[in-house]
DRENGU-111866 format. One record per residue (C-alpha): residue number from 1; y negated, x, z negated. Coordinates in Angstrom, 1 decimal, padded with zeros to 4 digits. Layout:
BEGIN
[site NUM; [Y; X; Z]]
...
//
This chain:
BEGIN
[site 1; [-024.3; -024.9; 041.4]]
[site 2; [-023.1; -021.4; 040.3]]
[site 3; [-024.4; -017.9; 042.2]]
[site 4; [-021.8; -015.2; 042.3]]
[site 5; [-022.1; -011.4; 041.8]]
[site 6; [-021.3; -008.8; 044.3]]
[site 7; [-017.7; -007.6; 043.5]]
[site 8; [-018.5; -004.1; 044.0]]
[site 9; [-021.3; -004.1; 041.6]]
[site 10; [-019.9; -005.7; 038.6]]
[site 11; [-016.7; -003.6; 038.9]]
[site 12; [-019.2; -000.7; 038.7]]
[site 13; [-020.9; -002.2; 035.5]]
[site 14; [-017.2; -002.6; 034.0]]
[site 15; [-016.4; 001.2; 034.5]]
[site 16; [-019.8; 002.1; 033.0]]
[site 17; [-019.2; -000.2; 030.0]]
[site 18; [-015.6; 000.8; 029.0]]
[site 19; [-016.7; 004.8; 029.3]]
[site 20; [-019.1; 003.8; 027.3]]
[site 21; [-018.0; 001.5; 024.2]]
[site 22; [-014.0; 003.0; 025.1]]
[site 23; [-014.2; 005.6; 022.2]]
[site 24; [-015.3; 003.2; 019.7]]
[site 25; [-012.0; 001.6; 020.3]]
[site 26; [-009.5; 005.0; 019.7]]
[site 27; [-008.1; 004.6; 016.5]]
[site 28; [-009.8; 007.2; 014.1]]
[site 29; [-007.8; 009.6; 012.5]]
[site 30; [-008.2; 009.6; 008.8]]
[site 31; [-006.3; 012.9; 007.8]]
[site 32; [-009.5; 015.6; 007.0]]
[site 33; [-008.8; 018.7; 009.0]]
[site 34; [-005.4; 017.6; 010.8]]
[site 35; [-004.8; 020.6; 012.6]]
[site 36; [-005.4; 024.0; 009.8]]
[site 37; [-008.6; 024.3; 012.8]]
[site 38; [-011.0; 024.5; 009.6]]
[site 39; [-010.6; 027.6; 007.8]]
[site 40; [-012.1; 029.6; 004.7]]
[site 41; [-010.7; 032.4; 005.9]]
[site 42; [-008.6; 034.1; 008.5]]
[site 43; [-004.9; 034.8; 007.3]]
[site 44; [-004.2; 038.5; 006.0]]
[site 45; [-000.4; 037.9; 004.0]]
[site 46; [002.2; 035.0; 003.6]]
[site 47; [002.0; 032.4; 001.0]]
[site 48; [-001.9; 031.9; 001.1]]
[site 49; [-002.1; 028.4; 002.9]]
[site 50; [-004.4; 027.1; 000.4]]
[site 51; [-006.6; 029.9; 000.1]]
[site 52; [-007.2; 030.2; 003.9]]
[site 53; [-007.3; 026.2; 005.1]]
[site 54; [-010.2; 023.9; 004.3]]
[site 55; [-009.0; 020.6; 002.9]]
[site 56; [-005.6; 021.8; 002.2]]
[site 57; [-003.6; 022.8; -000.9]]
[site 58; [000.0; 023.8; -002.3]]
[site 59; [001.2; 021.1; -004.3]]
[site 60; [003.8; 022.9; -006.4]]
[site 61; [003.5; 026.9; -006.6]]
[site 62; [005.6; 027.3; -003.4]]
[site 63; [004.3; 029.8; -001.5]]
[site 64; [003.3; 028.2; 001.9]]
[site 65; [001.7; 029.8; 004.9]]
[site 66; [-000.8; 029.6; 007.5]]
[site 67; [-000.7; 030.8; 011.1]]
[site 68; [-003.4; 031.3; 013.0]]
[site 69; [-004.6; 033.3; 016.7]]
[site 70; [-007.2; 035.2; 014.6]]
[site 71; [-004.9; 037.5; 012.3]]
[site 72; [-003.1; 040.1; 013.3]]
[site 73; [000.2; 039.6; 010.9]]
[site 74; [000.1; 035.8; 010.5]]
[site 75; [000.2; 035.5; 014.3]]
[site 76; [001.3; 032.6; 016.1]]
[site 77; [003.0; 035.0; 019.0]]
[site 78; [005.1; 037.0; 016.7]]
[site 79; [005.3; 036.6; 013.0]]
[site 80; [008.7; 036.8; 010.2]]
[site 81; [009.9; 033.6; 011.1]]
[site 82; [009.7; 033.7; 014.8]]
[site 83; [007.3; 032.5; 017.9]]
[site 84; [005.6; 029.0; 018.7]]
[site 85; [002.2; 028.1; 020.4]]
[site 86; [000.1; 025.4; 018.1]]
[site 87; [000.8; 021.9; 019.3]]
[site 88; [-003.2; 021.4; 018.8]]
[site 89; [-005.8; 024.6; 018.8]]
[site 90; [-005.4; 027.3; 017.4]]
[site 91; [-003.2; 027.2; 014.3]]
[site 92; [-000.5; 025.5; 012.3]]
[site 93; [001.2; 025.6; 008.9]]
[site 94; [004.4; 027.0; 007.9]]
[site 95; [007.4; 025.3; 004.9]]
[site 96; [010.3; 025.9; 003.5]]
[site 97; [012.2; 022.2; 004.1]]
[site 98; [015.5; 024.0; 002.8]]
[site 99; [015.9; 027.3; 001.0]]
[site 100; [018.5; 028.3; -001.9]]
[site 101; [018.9; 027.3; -006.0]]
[site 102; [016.8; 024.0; -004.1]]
[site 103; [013.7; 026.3; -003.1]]
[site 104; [010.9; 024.3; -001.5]]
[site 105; [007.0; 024.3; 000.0]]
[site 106; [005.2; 021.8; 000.5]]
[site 107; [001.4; 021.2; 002.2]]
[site 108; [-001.3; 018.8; 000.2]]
[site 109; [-003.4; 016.9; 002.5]]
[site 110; [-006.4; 014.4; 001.7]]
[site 111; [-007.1; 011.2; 003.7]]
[site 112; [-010.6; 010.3; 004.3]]
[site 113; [-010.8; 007.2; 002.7]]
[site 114; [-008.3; 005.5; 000.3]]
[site 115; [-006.3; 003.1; 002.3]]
[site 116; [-006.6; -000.4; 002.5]]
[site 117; [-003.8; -002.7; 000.8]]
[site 118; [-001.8; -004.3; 002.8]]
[site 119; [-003.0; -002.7; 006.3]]
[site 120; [-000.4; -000.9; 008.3]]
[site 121; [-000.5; 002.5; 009.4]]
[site 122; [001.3; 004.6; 011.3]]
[site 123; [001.7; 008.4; 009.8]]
[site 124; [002.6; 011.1; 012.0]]
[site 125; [003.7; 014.8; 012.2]]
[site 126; [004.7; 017.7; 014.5]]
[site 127; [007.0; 019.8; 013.3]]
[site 128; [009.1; 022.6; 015.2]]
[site 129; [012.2; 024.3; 013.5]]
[site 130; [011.3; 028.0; 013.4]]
[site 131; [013.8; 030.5; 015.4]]
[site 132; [015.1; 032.3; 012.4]]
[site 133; [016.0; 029.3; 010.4]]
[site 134; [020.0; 029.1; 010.0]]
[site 135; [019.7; 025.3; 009.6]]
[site 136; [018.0; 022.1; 010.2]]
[site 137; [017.2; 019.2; 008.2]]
[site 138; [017.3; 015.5; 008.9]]
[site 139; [014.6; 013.9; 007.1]]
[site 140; [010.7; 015.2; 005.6]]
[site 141; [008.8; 012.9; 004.2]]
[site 142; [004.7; 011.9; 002.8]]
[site 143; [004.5; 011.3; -001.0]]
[site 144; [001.3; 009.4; -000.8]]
[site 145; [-001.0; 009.3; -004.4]]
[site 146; [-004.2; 008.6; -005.7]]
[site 147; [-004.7; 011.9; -006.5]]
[site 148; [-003.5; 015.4; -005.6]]
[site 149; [-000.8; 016.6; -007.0]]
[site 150; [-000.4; 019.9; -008.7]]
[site 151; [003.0; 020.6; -009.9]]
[site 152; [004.0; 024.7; -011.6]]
[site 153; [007.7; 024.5; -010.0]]
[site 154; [009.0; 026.3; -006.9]]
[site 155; [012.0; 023.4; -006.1]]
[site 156; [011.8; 020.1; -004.7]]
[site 157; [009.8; 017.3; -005.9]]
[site 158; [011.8; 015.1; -007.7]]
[site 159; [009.4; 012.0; -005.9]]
[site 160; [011.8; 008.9; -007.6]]
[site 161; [010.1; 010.3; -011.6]]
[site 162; [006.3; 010.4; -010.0]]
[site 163; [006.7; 007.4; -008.4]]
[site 164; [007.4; 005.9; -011.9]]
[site 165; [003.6; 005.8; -012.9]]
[site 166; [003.1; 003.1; -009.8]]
[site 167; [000.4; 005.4; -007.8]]
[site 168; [002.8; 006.8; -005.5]]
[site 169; [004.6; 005.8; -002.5]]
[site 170; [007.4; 007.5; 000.0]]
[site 171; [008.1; 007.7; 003.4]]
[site 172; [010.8; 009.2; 004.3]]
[site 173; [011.1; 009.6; 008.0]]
[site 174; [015.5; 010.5; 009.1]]
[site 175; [016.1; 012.2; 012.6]]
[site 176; [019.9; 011.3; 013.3]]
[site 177; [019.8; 014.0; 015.7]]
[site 178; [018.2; 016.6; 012.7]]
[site 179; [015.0; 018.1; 013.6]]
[site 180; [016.5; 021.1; 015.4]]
[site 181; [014.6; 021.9; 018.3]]
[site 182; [013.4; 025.5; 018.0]]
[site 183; [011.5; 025.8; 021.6]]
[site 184; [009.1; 022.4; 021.6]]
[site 185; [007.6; 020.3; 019.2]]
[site 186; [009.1; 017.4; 017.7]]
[site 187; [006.5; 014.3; 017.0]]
[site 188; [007.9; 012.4; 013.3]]
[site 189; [006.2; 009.1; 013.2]]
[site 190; [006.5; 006.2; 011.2]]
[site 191; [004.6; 002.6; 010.6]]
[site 192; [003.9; 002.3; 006.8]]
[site 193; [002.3; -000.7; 005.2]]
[site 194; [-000.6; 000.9; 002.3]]
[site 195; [-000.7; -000.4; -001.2]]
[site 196; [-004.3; 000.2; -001.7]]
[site 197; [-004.4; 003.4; -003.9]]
[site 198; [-003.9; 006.3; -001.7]]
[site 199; [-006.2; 008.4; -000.9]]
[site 200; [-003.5; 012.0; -001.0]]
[site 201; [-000.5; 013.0; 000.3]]
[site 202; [002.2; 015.9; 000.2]]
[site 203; [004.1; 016.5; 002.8]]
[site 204; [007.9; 018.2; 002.8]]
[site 205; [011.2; 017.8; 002.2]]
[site 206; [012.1; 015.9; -001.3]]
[site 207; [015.8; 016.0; -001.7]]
[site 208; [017.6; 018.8; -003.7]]
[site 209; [019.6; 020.6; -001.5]]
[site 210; [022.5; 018.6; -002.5]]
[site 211; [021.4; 015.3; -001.2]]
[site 212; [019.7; 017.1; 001.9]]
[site 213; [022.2; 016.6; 005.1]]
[site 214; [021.8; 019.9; 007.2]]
[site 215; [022.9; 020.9; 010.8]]
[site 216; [023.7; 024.6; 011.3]]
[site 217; [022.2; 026.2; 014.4]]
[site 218; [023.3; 029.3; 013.9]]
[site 219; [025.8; 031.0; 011.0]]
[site 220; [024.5; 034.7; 011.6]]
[site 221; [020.7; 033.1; 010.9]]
[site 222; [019.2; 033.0; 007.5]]
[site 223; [020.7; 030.0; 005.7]]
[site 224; [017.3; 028.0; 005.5]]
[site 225; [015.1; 025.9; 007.4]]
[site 226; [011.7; 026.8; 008.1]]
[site 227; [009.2; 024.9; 010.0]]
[site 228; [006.2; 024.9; 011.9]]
[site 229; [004.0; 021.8; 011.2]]
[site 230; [000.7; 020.8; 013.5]]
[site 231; [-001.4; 017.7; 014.1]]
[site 232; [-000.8; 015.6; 010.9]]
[site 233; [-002.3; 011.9; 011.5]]
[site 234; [-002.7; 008.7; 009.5]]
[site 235; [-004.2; 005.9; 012.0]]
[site 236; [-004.5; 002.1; 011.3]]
[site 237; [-002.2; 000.8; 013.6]]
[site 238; [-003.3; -001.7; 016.1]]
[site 239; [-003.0; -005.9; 015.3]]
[site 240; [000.0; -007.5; 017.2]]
[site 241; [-000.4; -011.3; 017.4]]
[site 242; [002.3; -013.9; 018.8]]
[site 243; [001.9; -015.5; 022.3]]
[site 244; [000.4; -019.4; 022.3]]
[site 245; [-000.7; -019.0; 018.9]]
[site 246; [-004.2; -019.8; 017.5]]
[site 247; [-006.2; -016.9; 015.6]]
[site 248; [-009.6; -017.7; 014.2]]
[site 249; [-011.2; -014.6; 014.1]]
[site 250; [-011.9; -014.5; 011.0]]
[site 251; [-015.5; -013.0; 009.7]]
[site 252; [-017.2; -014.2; 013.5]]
[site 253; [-019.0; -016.9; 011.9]]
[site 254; [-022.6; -017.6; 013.6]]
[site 255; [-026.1; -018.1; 012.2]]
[site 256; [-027.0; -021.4; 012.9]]
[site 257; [-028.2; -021.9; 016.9]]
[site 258; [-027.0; -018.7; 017.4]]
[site 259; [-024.3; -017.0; 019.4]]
[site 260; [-024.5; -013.6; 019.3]]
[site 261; [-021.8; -011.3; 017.8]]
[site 262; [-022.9; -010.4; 014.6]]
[site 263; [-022.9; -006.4; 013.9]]
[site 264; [-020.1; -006.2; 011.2]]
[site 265; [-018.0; -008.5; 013.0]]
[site 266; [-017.5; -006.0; 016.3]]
[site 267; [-014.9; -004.4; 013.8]]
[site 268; [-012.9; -007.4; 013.8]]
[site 269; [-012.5; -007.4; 017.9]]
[site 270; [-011.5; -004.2; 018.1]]
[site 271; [-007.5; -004.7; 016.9]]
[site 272; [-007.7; -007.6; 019.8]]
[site 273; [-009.1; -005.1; 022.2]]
[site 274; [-006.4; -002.4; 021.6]]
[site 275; [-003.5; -005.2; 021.5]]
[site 276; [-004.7; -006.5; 024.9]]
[site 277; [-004.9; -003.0; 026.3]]
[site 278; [-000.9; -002.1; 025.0]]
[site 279; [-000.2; -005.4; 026.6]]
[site 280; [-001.7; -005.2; 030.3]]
[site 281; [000.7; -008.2; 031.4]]
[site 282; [-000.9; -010.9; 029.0]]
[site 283; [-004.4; -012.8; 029.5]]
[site 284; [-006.4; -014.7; 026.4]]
[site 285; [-008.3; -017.8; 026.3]]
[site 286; [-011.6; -017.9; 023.6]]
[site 287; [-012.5; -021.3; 022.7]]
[site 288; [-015.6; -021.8; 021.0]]
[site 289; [-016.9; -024.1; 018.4]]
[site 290; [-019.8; -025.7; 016.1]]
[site 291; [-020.6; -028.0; 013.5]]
[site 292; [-022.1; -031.6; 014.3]]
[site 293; [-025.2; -030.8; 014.1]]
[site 294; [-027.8; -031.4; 017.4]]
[site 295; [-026.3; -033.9; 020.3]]
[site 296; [-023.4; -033.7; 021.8]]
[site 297; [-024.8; -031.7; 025.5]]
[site 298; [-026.5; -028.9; 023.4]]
[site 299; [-023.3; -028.0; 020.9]]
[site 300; [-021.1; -027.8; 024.0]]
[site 301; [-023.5; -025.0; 026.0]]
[site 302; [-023.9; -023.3; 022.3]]
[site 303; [-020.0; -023.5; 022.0]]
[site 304; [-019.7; -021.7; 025.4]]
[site 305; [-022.5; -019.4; 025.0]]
[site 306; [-020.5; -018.2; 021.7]]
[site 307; [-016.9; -017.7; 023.6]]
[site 308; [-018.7; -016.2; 026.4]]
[site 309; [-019.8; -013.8; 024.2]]
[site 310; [-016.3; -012.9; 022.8]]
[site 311; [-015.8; -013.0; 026.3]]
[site 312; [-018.1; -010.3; 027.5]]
[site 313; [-017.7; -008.5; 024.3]]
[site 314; [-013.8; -008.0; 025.8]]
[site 315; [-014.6; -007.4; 029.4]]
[site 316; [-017.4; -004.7; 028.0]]
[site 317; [-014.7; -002.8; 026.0]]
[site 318; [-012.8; -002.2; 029.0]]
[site 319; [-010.6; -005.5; 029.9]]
[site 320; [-010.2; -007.1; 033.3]]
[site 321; [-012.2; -010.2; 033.9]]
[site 322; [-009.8; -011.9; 035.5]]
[site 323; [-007.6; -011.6; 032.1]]
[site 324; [-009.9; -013.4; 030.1]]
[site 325; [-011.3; -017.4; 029.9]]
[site 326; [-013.5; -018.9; 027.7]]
[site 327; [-014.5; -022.6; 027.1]]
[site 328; [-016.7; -024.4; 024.2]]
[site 329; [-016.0; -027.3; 022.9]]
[site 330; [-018.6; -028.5; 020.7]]
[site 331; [-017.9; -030.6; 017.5]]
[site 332; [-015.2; -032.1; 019.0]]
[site 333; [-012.5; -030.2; 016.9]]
[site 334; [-013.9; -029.6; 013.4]]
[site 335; [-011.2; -027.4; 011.1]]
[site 336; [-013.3; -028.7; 007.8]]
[site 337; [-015.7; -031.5; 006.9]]
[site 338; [-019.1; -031.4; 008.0]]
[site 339; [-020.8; -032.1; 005.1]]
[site 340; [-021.1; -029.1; 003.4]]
[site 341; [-022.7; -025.5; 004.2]]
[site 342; [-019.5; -023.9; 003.3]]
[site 343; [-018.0; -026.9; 005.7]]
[site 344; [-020.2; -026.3; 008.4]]
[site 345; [-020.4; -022.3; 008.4]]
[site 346; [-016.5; -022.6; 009.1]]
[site 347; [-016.7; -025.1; 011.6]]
[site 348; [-018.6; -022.5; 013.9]]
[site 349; [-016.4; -020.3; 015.0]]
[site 350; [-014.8; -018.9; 017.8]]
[site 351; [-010.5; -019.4; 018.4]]
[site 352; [-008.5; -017.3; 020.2]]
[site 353; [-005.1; -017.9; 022.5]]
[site 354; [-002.7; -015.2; 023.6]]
[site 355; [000.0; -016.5; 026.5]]
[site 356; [001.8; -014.9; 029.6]]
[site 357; [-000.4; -015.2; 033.0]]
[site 358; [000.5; -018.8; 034.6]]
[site 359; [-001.0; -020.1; 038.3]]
[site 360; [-003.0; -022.7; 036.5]]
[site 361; [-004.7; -019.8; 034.9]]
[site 362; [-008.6; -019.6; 035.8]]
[site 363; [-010.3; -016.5; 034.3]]
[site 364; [-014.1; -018.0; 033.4]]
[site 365; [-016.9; -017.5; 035.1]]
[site 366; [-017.4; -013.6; 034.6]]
[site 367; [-018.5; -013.3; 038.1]]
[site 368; [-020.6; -016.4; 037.6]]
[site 369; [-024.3; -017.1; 035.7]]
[site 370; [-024.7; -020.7; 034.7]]
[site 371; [-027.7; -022.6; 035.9]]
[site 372; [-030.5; -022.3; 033.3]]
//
């Protein structure tokens, strides 16, 4: 015989649960001081980006600047190279992407933890072409490295020689249409798959001015391109997982008898969380599982007790209910022998199925408490 739970009530527990545990879920991002918010000091001349920005640095002894509400000269109303607001607070940074004899700047930034090898990522930049620039480039880029980089030289990185030693990558990220657009921000944004070792990157233009494609915006305009850059972010992008196929999740394994989710395994839900959330039109189905030990009655309500707590662990991260089923199956579908710890240990788990809604589809008993 099963009770069920006022509507209203539960749906009121749902909204206090997903305010609650829904930050947990936003992808943290892992660039230190995204924005230029963090200063040493307010900006008094050009070219002293690195000596006013917290975090920040010149990579090659191009002189770039920093814009911010709090000086008078280094402005972000009025200033040499023209007018913008900040995408994000109060400040941004100014480059040369283009200049002449292949004169370049560049901005060093510093992640907050070395990336992980072979997670994906997705980088991200706004830039806005400043109103004085004569022309408009096509492509900027992250040179990511283990460690900062510190070049004496005032024209491009030449980032085919550093990538030589094996601790750098490049991402170059092309604008067919040029990034041109002197009134708004532009967002650059890219999905990049880490190799483990960086934990640095510079940001800028790379090419020599003979490989660089330019657009002219305007022939009576100083023949360069200078932009405006704001809100730099490296995120771990977000899992994607095929429909009807099964996922272990990997890492959930249970003590023995028991079915809660362990602490460092609430990490592991998240990406299925987020994925779910992109996807509002797909449901999921948990399945859990144990090894062979106890009788048949108890492993199939500990089974269920550990996908019902996937389950919940879901619906309390801000999913519908009626997205979501669960069902245990016992012993009955071992995915190692039994008759070892390592065996065993695998054998309790929790499986996971992604598919398009159907009519047979019956969300579990979320609105439902099994008999004791």
């Amino acid at each position: 015989m099963k009770t069920r739970i006022a509507i209203p009530q539960f749906r009121y527990m749902i909204v206090t649960l997903a305010l609650y545990f829904g930050q947990s879920l936003i992808a943290q991002n892992l660039v230190v001081n995204p924005s230029f918010e963090d200063l040493l000091q307010c900006p008094k001349d050009y070219g002293s980006f690195e000596n006013d920005v917290l975090f920040w640095t010149c990579p090659t002894d191009g002189s770039t600047d920093y814009f911010n509400t709090c000086s008078a000269q280094m402005d972000i109303t009025e200033n040499f190279a023209g007018t913008q607001k900040p995408y994000d607070g109060e400040a941004y940074a100014g480059f040369y992407a283009y200049g002449p004899k292949d004169y370049r700047e560049y901005i060093g930034g510093e992640i907050k933890e070395t990336l992980q090898k072979g997670k994906k990522y997705i980088i991200s930049a706004r830039v806005s072409l400043s109103d004085n620039s004569g022309y408009s480039v096509n492509e900027l880029g992250f040179l990511f490295r283990s460690k900062a980089l510190d070049l004496k030289i005032t024209r491009n990185i030449p980032y085919q020689l550093i990538a030589q030693n094996g601790l750098s990558e490049y991402v170059g990220i092309i604008r067919p249409k040029f990034y041109n657009n002197k009134n708004s921000w532009i967002e650059i944004k890219k999905e990049y798959t880490a190799n483990g070792t960086e934990r640095y990157f510079t940001f800028g233009n790379f090419k020599d001015n003979r490989k660089t494609q330019l657009h002219l915006t305007d022939k009576d305009l100083k023949k360069a391109s200078y932009y405006f850059v704001d809100a730099i972010s490296i995120k771990q992008a977000n899992e994607s997982f095929n429909l009807k196929e099964i996922y272990v999740l990997e890492g959930l394994n249970y003590d023995v008898d028991g079915f809660q989710i362990k602490d460092e395994s609430l990490a592991k839900l998240k990406g299925l969380v987020a994925f779910l959330k992109e996807n509002p039109s797909l449901i999921v189905t948990v399945n859990g599982h144990t090894d062979n030990a106890g009788t048949n009655q108890y492993n199939k309500e500990l089974s269920t007790k550990r996908a019902k707590s996937v389950g919940l662990f879901l619906v309390e991260n801000g999913l519908s209910p009626f997205r979501i089923a669960w069902k245990g199956y016992g012993a009955a579908k071992p995915i190692m022998a039994n008759k070892t710890e390592k065996g065993r240990q695998k054998n309790r788990r929790v499986e996971f199925v992604i598919s398009k809604r159907s009519k047979q589809f019956y969300a579990s008993g979320v609105f439902e408490d099994d008999d004791e």
